[in-house]
N, C-alpha and C positions, 0 to 999 in steps of 0.2 A: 269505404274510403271515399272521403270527396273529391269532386273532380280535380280541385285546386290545390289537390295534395302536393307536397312534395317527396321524392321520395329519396335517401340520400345511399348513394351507392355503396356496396361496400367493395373495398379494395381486395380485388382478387387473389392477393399477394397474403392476407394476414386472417383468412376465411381458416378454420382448426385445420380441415383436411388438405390446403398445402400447406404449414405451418407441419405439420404431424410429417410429410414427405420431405419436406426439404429440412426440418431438424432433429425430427425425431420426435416430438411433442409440442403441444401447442404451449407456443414460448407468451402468448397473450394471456389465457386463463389457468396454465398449467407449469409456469417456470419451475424450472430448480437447478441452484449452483452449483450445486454437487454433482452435475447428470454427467457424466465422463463428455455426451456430447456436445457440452458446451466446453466443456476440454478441449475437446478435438476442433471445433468451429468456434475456436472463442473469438476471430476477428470479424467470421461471418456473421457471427451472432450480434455483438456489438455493432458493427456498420449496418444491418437492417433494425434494429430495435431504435438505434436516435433516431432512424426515420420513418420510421413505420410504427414503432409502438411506443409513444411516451409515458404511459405506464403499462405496469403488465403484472399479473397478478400468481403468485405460488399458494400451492393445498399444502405442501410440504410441512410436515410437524403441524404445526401452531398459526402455520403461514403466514407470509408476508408480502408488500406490492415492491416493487421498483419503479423510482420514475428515474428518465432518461435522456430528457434535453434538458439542454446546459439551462437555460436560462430558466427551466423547475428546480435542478438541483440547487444554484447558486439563491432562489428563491428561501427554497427549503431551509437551506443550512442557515443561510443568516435569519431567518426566523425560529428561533429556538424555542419559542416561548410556543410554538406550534408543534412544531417537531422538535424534540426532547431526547437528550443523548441519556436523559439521567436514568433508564431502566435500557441500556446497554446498548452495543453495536454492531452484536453475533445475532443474527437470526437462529429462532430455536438453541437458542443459551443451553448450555450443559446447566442442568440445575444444582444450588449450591457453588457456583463459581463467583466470588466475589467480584463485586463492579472495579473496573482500572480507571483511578483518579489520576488526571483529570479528565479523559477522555468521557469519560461517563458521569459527565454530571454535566451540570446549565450552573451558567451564572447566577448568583456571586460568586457561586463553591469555585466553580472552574474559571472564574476571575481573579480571584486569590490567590488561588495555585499560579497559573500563567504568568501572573506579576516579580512571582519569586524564582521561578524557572527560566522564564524566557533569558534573561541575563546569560546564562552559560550556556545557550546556545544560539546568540547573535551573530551577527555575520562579522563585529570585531572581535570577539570569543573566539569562532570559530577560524578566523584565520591564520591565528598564535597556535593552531594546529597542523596547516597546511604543511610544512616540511617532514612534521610525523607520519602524517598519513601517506606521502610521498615515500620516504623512505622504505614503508611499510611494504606499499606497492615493488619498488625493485628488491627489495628482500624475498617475495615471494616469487617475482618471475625468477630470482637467480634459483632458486628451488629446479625453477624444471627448464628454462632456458635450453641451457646445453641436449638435453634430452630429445629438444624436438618435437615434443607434444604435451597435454596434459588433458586431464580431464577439468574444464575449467571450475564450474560450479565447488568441489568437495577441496582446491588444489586453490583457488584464486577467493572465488565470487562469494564464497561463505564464509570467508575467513575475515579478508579486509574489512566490510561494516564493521565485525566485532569488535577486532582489534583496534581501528580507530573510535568506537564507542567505548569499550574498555581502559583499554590507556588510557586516553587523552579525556574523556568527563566523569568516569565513574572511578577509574582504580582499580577495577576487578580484574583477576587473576586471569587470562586467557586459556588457561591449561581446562578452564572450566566452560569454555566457549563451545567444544560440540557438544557437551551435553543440553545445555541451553538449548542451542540453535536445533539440537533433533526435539525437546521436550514444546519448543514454539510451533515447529512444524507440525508435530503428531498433535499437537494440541490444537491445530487450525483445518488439519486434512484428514485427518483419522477418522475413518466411514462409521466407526462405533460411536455418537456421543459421549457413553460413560470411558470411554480412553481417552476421549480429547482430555475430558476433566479430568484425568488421573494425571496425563503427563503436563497439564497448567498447572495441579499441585503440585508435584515436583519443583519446576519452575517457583512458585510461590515461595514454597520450600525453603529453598536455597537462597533466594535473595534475601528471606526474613531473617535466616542467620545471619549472612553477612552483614542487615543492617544493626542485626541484633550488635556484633563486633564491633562495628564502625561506633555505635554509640559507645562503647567503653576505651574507646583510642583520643588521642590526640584532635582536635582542632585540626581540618588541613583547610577549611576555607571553601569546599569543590563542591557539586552538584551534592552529593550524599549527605554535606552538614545541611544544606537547608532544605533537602529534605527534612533531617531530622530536627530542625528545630519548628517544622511545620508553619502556618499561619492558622491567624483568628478569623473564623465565622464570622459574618454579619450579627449572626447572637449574641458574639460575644463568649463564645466557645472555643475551646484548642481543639488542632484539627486530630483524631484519634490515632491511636497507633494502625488500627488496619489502614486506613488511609493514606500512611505514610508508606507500607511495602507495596501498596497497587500502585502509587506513585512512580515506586520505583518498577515493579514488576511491566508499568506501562510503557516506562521511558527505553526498556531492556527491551521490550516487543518491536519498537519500533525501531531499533538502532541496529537490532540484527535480521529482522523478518520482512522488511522489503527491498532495499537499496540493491541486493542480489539480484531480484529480476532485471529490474533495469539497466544494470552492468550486464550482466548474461545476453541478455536480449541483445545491448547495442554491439558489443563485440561479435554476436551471433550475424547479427545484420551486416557487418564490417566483414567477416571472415564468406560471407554470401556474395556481398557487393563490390567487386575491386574497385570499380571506377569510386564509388562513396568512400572506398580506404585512399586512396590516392589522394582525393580532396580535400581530404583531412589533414592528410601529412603535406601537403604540397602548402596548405593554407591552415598552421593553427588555431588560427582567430577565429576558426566557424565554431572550434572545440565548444565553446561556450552557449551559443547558440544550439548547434548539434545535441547538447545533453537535454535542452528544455524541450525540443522537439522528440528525443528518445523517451525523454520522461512521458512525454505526453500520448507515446504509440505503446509503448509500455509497459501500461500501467499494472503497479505491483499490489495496487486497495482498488481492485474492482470496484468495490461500494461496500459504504457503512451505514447504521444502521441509526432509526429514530421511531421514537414510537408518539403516537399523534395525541397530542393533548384534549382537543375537540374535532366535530369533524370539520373537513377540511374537503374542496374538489380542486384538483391539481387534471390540467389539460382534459375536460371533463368526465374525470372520472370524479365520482364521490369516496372518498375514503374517513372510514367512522372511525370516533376518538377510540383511543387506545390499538391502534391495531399500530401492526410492525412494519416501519417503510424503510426500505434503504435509496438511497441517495448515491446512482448509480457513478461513478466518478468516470468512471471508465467510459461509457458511452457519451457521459457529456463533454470530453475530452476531442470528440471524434463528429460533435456536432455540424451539420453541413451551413444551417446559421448562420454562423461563426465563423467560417471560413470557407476555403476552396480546397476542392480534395483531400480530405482529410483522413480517405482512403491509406494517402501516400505518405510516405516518410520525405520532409525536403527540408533539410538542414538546411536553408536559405530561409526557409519561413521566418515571415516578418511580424510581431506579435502575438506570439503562442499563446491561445487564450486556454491552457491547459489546467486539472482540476485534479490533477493526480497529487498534489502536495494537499487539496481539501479546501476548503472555502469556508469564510466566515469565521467565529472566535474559536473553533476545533481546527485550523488552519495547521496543520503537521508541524511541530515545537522541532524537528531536526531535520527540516529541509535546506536549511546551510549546509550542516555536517554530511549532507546526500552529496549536494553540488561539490564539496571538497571531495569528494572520495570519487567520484563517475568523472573530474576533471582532473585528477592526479591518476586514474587507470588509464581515461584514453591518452593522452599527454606522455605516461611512460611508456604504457604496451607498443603504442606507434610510433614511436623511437625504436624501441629493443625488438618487438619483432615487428615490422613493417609489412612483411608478407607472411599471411596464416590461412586456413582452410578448415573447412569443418573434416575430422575424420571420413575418409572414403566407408559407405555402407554404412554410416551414425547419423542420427537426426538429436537436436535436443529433445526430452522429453518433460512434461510439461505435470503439475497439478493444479485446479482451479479449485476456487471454493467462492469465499467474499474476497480472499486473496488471490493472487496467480503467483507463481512457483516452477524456476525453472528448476528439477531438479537434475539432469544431467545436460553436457556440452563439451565433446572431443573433438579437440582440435589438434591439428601437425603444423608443422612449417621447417 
């Protein structure tokens, strides 16, 4: 070495062997979503990764990197033409599980789609729902109200999405809601691969009948007919009939498989923090505010997935084409950049620069219909019960994957 070397330190904090102590594995060259201990440390994990490791790399299956400050994600995503939704957004994909349109494709395809869809879920669309999904809401506190407690997740947080995605844009029969909602779950968290794919066919399954019916009925006008009457390719092609049930199979993922965390969550937060429940009710106006900052501590899409067209170096890492990156939403959400403590939850925060609804032309198609349903929960529950509590000796309990998943949350009052 010569004398005029330089030689650049390395940060003590992100060396394997305190990485391996403090997580359990080296979260730089050795990630994996599924470790239960990023279950268990998913906040620790996320608040040292935007700032310690802006990418970091998995062996797992097939493997994949993450990157995880804001300003790579929001890079990535709007460069599509680099990173490429169109071979999917599961890391190590069940094989044989067909791609969900439009989520898994690049422009024009998922230009086309978006063009036709977005209409029924704008934010004047979705507010000719606002009293539905209200109602919805004290229909179910009257459920357990008087009781005194509930278990909220299986009683509340899993029901409402459905039912206001059900009713109010699809039509679909609600009696048929926990099967869905457990076939999405098992399909997203289930430790076997060949289960997840069994219970996404399911899933698949069922909505291909139902669209199979809906094309033999009446004209109503709603999300399902333009599905079925599809859009033309740039080729000059009609879009196929598989494309048409992912369509719908994707719009049903989202409408029932995140919005729960972040209801769970914020009430979780609320029923921990009096003084933050007080604040709430004493001053409704933060209501609105308050959800974009729960959204954004939250997060129900960890991170989605892209696979690299050519290579590409992102915060200098080099990453070769074709390999699998996800687009950590979560950590960019919590970038220090970006803001002041981002550690904290402070429903006063002043321009949430949060990424939990997604960035760029994959930007979540029913983040209206989120905001209607997390401002018609907090708005009733803190009217009807104003004072709650987590069950004495219960904690919520928790699944991670690309997604986070609260699956249980008792509360008294």
């Amino acid at each position: 070495m010569s004398d005029d070397a330089t030689v650049v330190p390395v940060d003590p904090e992100t060396t394997p062997d305190a990485l391996i102590e403090r997580f359990g594995r080296d979260l730089v060259n050795d990630f994996d979503l599924d470790d239960p201990a990023f279950n268990e440390k998913f906040d620790e994990t996320l608040n040292f990764m935007v700032r310690k490791c802006p990418v970091v790399h998995s062996k797992v299956g097939r493997g994949y990197y993450l990157i995880n400050t804001q300003d790579d994600v929001r890079a990535a995503a709007q460069n599509w033409q680099t990173f490429s939704s169109a071979k999917g957004y599961m890391p190590n994909r069940p094989e044989g599980l067909p791609y969900l349109m439009p989520e898994e494709s690049d422009p024009p395809i998922h230009t086309r789609w978006r063009a036709k869809l977005n209409p029924h879920l704008s934010p004047k669309t979705v507010a000719t729902y606002e009293q539905a999904v209200r109602d919805d809401v004290n229909e179910l506190i009257d459920r357990f109200i008087d009781r005194g407690s509930c278990e909220f997740i299986s009683e509340f947080g899993a029901l409402l999405p459905g039912w206001a995605f059900f009713k109010n844009v699809l039509g679909l029969p609600i009696d048929d809601l926990a099967m869905l909602v457990n076939g999405v779950e098992e399909g997203t968290f289930h430790p076997d691969l060949s289960e997840r794919a069994r219970h996404f066919a399911e899933v698949f399954g069922y909505l291909e009948n139902h669209l199979k019916w809906r094309a033999t009925q009446p004209s109503r006008g709603d999300l399902i007919d333009t599905i079925l009457a599809g859009v033309t390719y740039d080729d000059g092609t009609e879009s196929p009939w598989e494309h048409k049930v992912s369509i719908l199979v994707d719009l049903t993922f989202g409408g029932i498989a995140t919005t729960t965390f972040v209801m769970g969550s914020a009430i979780h937060h609320l029923a921990t923090h009096s003084d933050q429940r007080e604040l709430l009710i004493g001053d409704p106006s933060l209501i609105e505010n308050a959800i974009e900052e729960y959204a954004r501590f939250f997060p129900p899409v960890v991170g989605l997935g892209r696979t690299t067209t050519r290579d590409v170096e992102v915060s200098g890492t080099t990453i070769k084409e074709g390999e699998f990156v996800i687009l950590t939403y979560a950590c960019a959400s919590r970038d220090p950049r970006h803001m002041e403590e981002p550690e904290k939850i402070d429903v006063r925060r002043e321009g949430i620069p949060h990424s939990t609804f997604g960035v760029g032309p994959h930007r979540c198609i029913g983040s209206n219909l989120a905001r209607v349903e997390l401002t018609a929960t907090l708005e009733e529950w803190l009217k009807r019960i104003p004072e709650f509590r987590v069950k004495a000796g219960t904690e919520p309990t928790y699944v991670t994957g690309y997604l986070r998943s609260m699956r249980t949350l008792q509360l008294e009052w």
